[in-house]
MARTORPA-860584 format. One record per residue: residue in three letters; x, y, z of N, C-alpha, C, O in turn. Coordinates in steps of 0.1 Angstrom, whole numbers, plus 2048, in hexadecimal, padded with zeros to 3 digits. Each point is the difference from the previous one (the first is absolute). Layout:
<recs>
ALAXYZXYZXYZXYZ;...
</recs>
This chain:
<recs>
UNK72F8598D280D7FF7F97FE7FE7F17F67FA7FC;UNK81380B7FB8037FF7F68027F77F58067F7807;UNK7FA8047EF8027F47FA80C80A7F48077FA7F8;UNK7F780F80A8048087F081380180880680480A;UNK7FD7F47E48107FC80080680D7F97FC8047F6;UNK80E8018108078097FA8057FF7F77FF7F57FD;UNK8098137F78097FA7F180A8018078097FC7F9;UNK7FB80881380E7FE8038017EF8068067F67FC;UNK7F380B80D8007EF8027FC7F67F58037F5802;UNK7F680C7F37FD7F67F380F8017FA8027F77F9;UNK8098128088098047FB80A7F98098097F97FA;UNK7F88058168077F78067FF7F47FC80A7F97FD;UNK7E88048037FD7EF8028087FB7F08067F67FF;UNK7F88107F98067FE7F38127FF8068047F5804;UNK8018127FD8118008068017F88068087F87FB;UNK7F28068108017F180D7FF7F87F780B7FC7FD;UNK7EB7FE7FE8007F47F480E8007F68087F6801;UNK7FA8127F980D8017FB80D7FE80B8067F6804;UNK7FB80F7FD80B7FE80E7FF7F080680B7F9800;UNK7EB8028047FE7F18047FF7F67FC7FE7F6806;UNK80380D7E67FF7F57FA8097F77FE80B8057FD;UNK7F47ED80380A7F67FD8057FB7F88087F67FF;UNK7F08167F780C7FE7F180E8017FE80580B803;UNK8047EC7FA80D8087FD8068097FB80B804802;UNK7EB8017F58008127F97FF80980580680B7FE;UNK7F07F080D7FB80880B7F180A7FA7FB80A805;UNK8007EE7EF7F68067F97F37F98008007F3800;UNK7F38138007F77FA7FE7F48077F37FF80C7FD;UNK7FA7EC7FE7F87FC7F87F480D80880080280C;UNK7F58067EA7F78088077F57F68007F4804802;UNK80F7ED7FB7F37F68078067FD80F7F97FF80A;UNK8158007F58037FB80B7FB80B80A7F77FD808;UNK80F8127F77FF8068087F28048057FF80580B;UNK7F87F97EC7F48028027F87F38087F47FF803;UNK8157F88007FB7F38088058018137FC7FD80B;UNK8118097EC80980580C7F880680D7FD7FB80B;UNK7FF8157ED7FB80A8027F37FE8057FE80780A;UNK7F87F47F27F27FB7FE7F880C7FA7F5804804;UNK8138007F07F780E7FB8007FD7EF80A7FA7FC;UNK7EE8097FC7FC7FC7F480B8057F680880A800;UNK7F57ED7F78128067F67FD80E7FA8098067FA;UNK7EB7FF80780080B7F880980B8068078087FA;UNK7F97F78197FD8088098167FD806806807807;UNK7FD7EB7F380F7FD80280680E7F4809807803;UNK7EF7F97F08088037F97FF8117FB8058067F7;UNK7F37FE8147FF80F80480E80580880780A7FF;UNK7F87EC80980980380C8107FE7FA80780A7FE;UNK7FD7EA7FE80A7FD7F980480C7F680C803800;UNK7ED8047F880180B7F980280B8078078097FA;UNK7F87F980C80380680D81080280880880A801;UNK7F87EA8048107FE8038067FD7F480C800802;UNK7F37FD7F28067FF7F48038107FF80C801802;UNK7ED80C7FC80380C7FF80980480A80A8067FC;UNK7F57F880E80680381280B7FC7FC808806807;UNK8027F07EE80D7F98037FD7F780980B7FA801;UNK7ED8018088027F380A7FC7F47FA8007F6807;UNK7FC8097EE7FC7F57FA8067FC7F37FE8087F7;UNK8097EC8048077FE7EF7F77F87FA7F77FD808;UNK8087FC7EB7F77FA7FB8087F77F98048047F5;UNK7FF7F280F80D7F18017F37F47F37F47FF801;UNK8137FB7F67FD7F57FC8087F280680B7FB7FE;UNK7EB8028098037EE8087FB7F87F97F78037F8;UNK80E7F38097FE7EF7F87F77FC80F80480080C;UNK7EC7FD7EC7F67F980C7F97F57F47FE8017F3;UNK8017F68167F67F77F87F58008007F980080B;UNK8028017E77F08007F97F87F58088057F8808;UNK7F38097F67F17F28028037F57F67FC7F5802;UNK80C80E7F37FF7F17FB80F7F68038037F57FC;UNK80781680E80B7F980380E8077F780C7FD801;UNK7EE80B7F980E8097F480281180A7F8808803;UNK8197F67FE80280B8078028087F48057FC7F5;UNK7F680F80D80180D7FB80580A8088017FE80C;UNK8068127EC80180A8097F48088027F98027F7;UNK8048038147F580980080480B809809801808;UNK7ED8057F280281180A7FE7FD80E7F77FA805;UNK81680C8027FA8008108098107FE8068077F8;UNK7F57F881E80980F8058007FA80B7F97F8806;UNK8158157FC8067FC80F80580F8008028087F7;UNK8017F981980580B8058138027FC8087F7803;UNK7FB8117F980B8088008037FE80B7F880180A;UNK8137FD7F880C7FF80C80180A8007FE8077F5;UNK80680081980980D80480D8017F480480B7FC;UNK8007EB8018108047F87FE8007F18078057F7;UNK7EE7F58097FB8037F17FD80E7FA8048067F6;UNK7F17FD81780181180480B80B7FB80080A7F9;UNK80C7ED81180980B7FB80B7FE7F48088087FB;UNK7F67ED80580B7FD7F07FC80D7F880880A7FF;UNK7E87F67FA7F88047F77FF8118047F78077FB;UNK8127FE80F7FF80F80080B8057FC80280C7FF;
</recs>
């Protein structure tokens, strides 16, 4: 048996993560997702570039708190709603 992961499934498990996160943005961080996922941030932000080109993915600034306790906005992504989809056609 196989060990070798397809880009279509490294390309799921990135979506499932988005889809199941408990953000209220519905966005996650490519540390998060890469914790999510258990795949290395180089390897989140291939993929993410990816569904970023596809339209299934937006690139949202959320307010997350830093390590020393100061919220900032930072780059996340989240999936595109179906109606977002179609507003934008």
């Amino acid at each position: 048996m196989s060990n070798h992961v397809t880009e279509t499934e490294l390309l799921e498990q990135v979506q499932k993560a988005l889809f199941e996160t408990s953000d209220p943005a519905g966005a996650m961080s490519v540390f998060e997702l890469s914790e999510a996922t258990d795949m290395p941030e180089p390897a989140v932000r291939r993929r993410l570039r990816k569904l970023i080109n596809q339209g299934e993915v937006e690139v949202v600034k959320v307010p997350r708190t830093n390590i020393v306790g100061t919220v900032a906005r930072q780059y996340c992504y989240r999936m595109v709603t179906p109606r977002e989809l179609h507003e934008s056609e």
